[in-house]
N, C-alpha and C positions, 0 to 999 in steps of 0.2 A: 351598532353601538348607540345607545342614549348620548343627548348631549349633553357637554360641558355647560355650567353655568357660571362665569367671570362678573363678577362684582367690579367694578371698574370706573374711572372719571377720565373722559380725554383729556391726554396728555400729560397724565399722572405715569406712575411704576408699570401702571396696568397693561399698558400700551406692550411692555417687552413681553406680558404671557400671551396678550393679545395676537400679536405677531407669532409667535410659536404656535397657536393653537391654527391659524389662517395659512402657516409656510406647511405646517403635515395636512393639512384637509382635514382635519380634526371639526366634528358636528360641534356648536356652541351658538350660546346666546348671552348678551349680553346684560346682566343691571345696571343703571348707572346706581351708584352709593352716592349723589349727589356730596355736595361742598361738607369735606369732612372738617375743614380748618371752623368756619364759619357756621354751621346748621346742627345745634344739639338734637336735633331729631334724626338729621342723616347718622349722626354716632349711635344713636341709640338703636335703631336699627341694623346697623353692622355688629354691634357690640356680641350678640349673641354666637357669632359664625366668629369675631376674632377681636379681643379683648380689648389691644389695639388700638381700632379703629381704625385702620391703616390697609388699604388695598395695593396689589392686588389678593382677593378671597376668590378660591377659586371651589367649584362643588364637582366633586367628580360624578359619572353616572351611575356610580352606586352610593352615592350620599354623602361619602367622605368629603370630608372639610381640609382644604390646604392652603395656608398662608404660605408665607415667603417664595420669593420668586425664583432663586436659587435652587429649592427643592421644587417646585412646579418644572423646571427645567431641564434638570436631568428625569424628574418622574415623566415627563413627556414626552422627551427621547426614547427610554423603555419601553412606554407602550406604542409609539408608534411603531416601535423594532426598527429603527434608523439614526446614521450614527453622522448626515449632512449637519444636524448643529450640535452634536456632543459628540467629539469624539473617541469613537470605540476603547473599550479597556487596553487594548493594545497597539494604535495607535501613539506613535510616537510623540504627538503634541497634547495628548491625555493630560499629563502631568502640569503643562500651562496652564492649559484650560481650565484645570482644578483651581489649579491659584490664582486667577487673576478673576476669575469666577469670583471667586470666596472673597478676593482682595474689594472688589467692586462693591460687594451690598454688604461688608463688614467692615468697610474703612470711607469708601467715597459716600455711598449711600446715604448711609445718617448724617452726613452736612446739610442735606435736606432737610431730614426729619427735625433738627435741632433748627435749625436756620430760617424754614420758610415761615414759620410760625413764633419766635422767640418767648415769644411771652406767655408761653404752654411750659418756659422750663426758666425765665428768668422774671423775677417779680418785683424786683427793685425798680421803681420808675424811674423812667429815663434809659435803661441801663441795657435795653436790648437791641439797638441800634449798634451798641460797639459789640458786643455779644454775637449777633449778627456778621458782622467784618471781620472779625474775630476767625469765627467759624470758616467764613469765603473763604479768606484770604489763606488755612488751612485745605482747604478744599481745594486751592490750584496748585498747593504744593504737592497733594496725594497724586493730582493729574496729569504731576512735571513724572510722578514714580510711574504712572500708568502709560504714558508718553515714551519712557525710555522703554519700556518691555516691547516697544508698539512694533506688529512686522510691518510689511507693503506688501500685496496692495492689503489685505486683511491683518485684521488682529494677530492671526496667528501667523501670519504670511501669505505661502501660496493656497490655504486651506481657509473659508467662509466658518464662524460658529456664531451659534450665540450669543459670543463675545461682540461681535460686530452689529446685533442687535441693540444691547444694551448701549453700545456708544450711538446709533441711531436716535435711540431716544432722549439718552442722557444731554448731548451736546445742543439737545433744545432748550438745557435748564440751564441758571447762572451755572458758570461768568456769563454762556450766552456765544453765539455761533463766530462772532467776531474774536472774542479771544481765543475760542479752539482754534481759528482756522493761525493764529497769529503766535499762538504758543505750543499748540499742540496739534503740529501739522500732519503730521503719521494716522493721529486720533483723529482727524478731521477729516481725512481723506478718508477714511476705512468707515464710518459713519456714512458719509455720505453717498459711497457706492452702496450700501448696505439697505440706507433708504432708497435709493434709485429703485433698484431692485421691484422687476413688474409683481412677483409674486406678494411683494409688502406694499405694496402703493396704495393699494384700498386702505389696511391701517394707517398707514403715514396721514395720510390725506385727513381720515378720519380723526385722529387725534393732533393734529398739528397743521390746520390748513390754511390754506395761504391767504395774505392777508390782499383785501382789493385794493 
């Protein structure tokens, strides 16, 4: 198989296809898409592969073009033909997985995409600071509903997915590790074995490293 090529910035979204593509032994290379908030050259150069601007962009080995990380997800599970982080159609915790899946990059997700940057969607001076708090303070509400779904020791319980990926990454972005661990203890604790985890350590390490 040709390799994958991920368009990527550590410690962005990228990180959770990053991870999937390193737990199957999946061939890949990395681009960085350099500071897309910050660098009208770095947007310009993604702009072509995904309209956007917004990673992860992922290029399969035969040319296709796939944004959203959700579909990167399950299309990754398929071809490896393994069902450790999606699982199977008939797997009983299929049906969570779908939802909280979809719940996460259609409801928590864009807190980010609105929030890290305000003034990409509010133009009133002054006005994207509460716009901003606005947003967060939204944002822990979604992850009091994603908190209550929560199993032990994994997301889904006694069964590791995906799920338990994306709160690996997530729980690195506001509110920030201190409130997960303080409000969203289930969320906390399932991230964190998740990142432990020797097979993701290279990624972890690489997008999230410790500070001296």
């Amino acid at each position: 198989m040709r390799e994958f090529v991920l368009y990527a910035r550590p410690g962005w979204g990228s990180a959770i296809v990053e991870a999937q593509l390193a737990w199957y032994g999946l061939p890949f290379r990395i681009i960085d898409s350099g500071d897309l908030f910050d660098s009208e050259e770095a947007r310009k150069k993604l702009a072509p592969l995904n309209p956007l601007t917004q990673v992860p962009v992922l290029a399969l080995p035969d040319g296709q073009v796939m944004t959203e990380s959700a579909a990167m997800t399950l299309h990754l599970a398929d071809l490896a033909g393994r069902d450790d982080l999606v699982p199977a159609v008939i797997a009983k915790e299929r049906a969570a997985f779908l939802r909280w899946l979809v719940f996460l990059v259609a409801n928590v997700y864009p807190t980010f995409t609105y929030a890290d940057d305000p003034k990409r969607f509010v133009k009133t001076e002054g006005a994207g600071d509460a716009f901003r708090a606005e947003v967060d303070a939204y944002a822990k509400r979604l992850w009091g509903i994603v908190e209550a779904a929560c199993g032990s020791p994994w997301f889904l319980g006694e069964r590791m997915s995906a799920l338990d990926i994306y709160l690996a990454v997530m729980t690195h972005w506001r509110p920030g590790a201190k409130w997960f661990a303080e409000n969203t203890p289930r969320l906390a604790a399932a991230a964190h074995k998740a990142a432990a985890l020797e097979r993701l350590a290279g990624v972890m390490g690489r997008n999230f490293p410790k500070k001296a």
